[in-house]
DOLUM-242872 format. One record per residue (C-alpha): x, y, z; residue in three letters. Coordinates in Angstrom, 1 decimal. Layout:
BEGIN
X;Y;Z;Ala
...
// end
This chain:
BEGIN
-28.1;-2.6;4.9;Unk
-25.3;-4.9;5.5;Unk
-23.7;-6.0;1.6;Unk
-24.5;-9.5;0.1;Unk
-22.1;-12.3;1.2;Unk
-19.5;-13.3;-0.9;Unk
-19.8;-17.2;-1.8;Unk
-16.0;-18.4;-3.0;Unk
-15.1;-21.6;-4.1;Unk
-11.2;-22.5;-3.1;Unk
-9.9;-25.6;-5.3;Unk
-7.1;-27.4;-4.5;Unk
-5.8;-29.4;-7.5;Unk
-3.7;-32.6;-6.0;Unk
-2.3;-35.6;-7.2;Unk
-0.6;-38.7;-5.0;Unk
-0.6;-35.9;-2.3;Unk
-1.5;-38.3;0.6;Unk
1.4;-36.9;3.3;Unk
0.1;-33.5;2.5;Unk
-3.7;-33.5;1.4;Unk
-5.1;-33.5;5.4;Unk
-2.6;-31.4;6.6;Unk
-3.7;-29.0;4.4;Unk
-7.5;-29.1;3.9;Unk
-7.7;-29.2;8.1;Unk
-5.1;-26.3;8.8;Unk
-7.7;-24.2;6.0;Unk
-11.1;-25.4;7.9;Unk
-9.5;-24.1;11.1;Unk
-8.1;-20.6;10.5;Unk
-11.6;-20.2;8.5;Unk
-13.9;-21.4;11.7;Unk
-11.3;-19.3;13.9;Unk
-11.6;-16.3;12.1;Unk
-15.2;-14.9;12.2;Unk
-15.0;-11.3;10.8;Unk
-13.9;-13.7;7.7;Unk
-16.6;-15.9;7.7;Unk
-18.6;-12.6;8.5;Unk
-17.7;-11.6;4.8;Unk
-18.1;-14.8;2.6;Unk
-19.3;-18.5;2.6;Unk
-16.6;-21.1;1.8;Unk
-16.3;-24.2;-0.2;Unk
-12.8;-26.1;-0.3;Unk
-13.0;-28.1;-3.2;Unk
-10.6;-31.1;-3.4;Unk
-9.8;-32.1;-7.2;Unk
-8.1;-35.4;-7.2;Unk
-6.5;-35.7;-10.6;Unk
-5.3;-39.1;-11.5;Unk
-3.8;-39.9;-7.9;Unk
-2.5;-43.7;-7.8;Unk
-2.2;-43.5;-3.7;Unk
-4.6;-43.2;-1.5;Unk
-5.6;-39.1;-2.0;Unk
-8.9;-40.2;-3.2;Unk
-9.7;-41.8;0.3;Unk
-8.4;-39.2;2.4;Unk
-9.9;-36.4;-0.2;Unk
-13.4;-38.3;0.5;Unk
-13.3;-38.8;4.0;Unk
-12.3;-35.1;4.8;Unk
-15.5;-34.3;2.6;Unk
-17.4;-36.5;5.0;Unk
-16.4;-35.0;8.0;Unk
-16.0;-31.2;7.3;Unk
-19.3;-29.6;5.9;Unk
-17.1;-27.1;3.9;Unk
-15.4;-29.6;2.2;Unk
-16.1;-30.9;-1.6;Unk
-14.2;-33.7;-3.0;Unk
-13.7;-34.5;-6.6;Unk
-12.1;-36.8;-9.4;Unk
-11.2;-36.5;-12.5;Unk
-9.0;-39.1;-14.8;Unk
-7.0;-36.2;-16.3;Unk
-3.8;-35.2;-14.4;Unk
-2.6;-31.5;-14.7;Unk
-3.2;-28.9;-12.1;Unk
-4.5;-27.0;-15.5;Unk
-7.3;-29.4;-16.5;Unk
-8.3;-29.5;-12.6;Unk
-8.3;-25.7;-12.6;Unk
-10.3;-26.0;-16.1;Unk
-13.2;-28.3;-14.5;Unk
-13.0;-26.6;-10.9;Unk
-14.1;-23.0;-13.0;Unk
-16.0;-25.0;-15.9;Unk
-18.9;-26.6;-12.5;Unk
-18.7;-23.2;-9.6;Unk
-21.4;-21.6;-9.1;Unk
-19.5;-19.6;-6.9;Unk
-19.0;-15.7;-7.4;Unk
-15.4;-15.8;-6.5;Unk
-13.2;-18.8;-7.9;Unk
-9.7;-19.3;-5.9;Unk
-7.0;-21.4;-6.7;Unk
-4.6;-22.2;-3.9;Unk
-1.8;-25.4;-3.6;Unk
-2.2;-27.9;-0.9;Unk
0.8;-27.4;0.8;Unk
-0.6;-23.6;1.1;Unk
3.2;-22.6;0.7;Unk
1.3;-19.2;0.4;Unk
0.9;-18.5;3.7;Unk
-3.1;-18.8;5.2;Unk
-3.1;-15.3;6.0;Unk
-3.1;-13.7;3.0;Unk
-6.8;-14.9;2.5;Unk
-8.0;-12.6;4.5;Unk
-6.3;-9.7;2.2;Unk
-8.2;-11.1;-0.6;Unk
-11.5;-11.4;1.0;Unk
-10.7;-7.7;2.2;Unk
-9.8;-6.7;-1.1;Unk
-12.8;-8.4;-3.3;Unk
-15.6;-7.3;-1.2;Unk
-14.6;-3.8;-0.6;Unk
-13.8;-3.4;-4.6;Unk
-16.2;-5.0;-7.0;Unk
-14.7;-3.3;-10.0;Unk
-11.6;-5.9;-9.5;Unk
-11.6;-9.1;-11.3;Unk
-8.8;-10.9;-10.6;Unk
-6.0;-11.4;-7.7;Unk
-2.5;-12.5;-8.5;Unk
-0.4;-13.6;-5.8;Unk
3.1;-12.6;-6.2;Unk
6.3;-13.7;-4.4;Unk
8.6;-11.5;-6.6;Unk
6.5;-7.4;-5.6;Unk
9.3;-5.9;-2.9;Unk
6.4;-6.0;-0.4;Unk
6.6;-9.7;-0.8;Unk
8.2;-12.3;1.6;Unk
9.9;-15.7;0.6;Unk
11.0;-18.1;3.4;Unk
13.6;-20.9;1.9;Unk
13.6;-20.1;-1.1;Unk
16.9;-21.8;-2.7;Unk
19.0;-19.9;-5.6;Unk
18.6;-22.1;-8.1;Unk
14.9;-22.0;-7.8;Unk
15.1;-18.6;-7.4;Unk
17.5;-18.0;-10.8;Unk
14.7;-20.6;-12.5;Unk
11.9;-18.2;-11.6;Unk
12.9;-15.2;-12.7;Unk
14.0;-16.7;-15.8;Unk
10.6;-17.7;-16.6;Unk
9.7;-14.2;-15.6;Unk
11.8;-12.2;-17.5;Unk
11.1;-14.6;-20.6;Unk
7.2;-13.9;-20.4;Unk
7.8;-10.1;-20.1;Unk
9.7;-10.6;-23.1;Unk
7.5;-12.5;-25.2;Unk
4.1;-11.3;-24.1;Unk
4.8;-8.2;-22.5;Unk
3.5;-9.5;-19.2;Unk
2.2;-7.2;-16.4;Unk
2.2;-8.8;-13.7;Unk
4.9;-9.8;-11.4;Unk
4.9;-13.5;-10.8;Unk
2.5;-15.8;-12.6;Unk
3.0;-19.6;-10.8;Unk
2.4;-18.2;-7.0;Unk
0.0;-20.8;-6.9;Unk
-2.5;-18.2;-5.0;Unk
-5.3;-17.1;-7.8;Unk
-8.8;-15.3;-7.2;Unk
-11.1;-15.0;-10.2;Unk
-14.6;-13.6;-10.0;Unk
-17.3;-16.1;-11.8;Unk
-18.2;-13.9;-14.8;Unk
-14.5;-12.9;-15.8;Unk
-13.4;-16.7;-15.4;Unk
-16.3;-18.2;-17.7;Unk
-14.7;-15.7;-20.2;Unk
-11.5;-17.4;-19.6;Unk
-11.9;-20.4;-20.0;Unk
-13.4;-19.8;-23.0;Unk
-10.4;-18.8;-24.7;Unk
-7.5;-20.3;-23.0;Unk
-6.2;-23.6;-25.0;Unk
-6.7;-27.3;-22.9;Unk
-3.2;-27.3;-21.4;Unk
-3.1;-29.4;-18.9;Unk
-0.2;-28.7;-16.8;Unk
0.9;-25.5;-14.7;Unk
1.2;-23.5;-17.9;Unk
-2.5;-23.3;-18.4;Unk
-2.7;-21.0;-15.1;Unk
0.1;-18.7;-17.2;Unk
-2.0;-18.1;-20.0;Unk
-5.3;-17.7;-18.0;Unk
-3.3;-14.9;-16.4;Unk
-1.9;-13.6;-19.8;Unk
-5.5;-13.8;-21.6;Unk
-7.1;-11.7;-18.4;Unk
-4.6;-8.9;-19.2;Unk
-5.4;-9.2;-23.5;Unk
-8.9;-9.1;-21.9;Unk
-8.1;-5.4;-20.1;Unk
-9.5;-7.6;-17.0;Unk
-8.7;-5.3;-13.8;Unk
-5.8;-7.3;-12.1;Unk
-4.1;-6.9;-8.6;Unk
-0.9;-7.8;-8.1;Unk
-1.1;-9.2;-4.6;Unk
2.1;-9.2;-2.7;Unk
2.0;-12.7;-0.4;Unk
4.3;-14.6;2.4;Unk
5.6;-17.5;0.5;Unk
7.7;-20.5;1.8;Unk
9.2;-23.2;-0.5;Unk
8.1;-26.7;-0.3;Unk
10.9;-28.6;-1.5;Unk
8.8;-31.9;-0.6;Unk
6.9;-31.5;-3.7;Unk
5.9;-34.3;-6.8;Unk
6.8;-31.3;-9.1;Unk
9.8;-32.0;-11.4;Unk
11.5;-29.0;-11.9;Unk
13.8;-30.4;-14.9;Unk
10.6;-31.4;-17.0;Unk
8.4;-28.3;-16.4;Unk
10.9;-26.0;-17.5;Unk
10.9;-28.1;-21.0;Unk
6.9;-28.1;-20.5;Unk
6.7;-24.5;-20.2;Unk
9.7;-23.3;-23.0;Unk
7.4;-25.6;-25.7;Unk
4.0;-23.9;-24.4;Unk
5.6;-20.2;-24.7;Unk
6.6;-20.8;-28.4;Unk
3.0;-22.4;-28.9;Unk
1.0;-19.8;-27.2;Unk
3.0;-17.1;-29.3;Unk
2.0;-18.9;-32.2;Unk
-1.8;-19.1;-30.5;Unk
-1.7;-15.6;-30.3;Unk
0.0;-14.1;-33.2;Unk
-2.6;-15.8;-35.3;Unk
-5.3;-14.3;-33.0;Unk
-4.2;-11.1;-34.4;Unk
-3.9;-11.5;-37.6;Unk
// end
């Protein structure tokens, strides 16, 4: 007896991605039509979450929808890629919830690892893709984004104690059950920190966590502001160890 299909649920968060968002969503559609023993495995839904674009994203995020039966588009007045991630989680139905950036600087590939990996172990809950594990690969990667990194790194291994390897690949798999539970505790950050904490609450949670070594090459065309999410992430660390100190006691 063949085992039950998985149904996963990609969303791609995006804001005044316009150059990118096709790109992106058609490259996906075709390495999943083009790869059957995939397909074989689990039923797909790309779900495009438009979050407060001022371009034309919208547009192309609700033509792509029109033309490609795998394709979702959404909108939501709230910008952050962690409010998108929120709502994405908040409406699957899905039993496997990925996360993955549009300009899929996480190489395609490495889907197939996780489909490989969730289906063949149901006792895992969560995939975290890593670009800092040695069995890891970074193309382009320049020092100083690489010095900024691994500062944040160290700094959450410091404060938290953390695990895991890397925590902003931008490549996340979350089965249904164990991100309902998630989301129920994480705090409404709205910005890339909130997929930090959902990662630090799933190992407070005991939540069994892979570590998923990926091929990873930098985008440096990207409407991320390096400057201004470092301060955005130094103020939610001394927050979040407030959040959690008080947890405790």
């Amino acid at each position: 007896m063949n085992p039950r299909k998985l149904k996963i649920e990609i969303l791609f968060p995006v804001l005044n991605e316009h150059k990118r968002l096709r790109r992106g969503i058609e490259t996906t559609v075709r390495y999943l039509r083009t790869h059957p023993r995939l397909t074989e495995q689990a039923d797909f839904l790309l779900t495009i979450i438009d979050n407060g674009s001022e371009d034309d994203t919208p547009e192309i995020g609700r033509s792509l929808a029109d033309t490609y039966d795998e394709v979702r588009f959404k909108r939501i007045e709230e910008r952050g890629v962690g409010i998108a991630f929120y709502t994405g989680v908040k409406e699957s139905t899905a039993d496997v919830i990925g996360q993955m950036d549009i300009d899929l600087s996480t190489d395609i590939r490495n889907l197939s690892r996780v489909v490989k990996i969730l289906s063949a172990h149901p006792e895992i809950d969560y995939i975290n893709g890593t670009r800092f594990s040695r069995r890891s690969q970074t193309v382009g990667r320049k020092w100083y984004r690489m010095i900024t990194s691994m500062g944040m790194l160290f700094l959450l291994k410091t404060v938290f104690f953390m695990r895991a390897t890397d925590a902003l690949c931008g490549f996340t798999w979350v089965r249904r059950e164990a991100a309902g539970k998630l989301v129920q505790v994480t705090r409404p950050e709205r910005g890339w920190f909130y997929m930090v904490e959902f990662l630090l609450r799933a190992e407070r949670m005991g939540l069994k966590i892979v570590d998923l070594p990926v091929v990873f090459t930098e985008d440096y065309d990207t409407t991320v502001h390096v400057g201004s999410t470092i301060v955005n992430y130094l103020k939610n660390i001394a927050k979040l160890r407030v959040a959690l100190w008080q947890e405790t006691f």
